[in-house]
C-alpha positions, 0 to 999 in steps of 0.5 A: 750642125756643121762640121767646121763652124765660124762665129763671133762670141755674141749673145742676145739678151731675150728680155731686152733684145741687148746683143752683147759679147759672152768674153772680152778676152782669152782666158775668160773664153777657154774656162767657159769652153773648158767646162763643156769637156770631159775633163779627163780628155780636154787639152789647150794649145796656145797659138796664133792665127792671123797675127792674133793671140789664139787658144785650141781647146780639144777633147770630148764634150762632157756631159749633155746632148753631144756627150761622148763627141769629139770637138776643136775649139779655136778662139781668137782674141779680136778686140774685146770680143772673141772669134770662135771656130769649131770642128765637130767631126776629125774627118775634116781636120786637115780642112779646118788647119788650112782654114786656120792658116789662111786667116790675115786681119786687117786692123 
């Protein structure tokens, strides 16, 4: 895994080989993020980037394969679907913040 990661909100479907987008909005992104936390240490910042509604989901992962891991989560609202970006290593935070900064969407 990489320590800065950019992705859409897509799934495929494995039946149907159907892609479809997991949330159309912010508040449906940030709950399923959420649970992944350890909910002692999670923290969400509302922001935005680009122009955009955003939401920062921070902490240590929960229970599971990265358990005990530190993790950023940044979800920005595009349409109905959600662009993910996620930092797995505090090394690179002030990498990841300038990534942040430089995004501008053009419509």
């Amino acid at each position: 895994m990489t320590s800065i990661q950019v992705t859409l909100n897509e799934v495929m479907n494995t039946t149907t080989g159907e892609k479809y987008f997991q949330e159309k909005t912010l508040e449906e992104g940030v709950k399923r993020i959420k649970a992944l936390y350890d909910p002692k240490t999670v923290k969400v910042d509302n922001m935005m980037v680009g122009g955009r509604e955003a939401a920062q989901i921070s902490g240590v992962w929960g229970p599971g394969m990265l358990e005990g891991q530190y993790f950023i989560a940044t979800l920005v609202q595009m349409n109905n679907r959600l662009l993910e970006f996620y930092l797995t290593n505090r090394e690179f935070n002030d990498t990841y913040n300038r990534i942040l900064s430089t995004f501008r969407f053009l419509d």
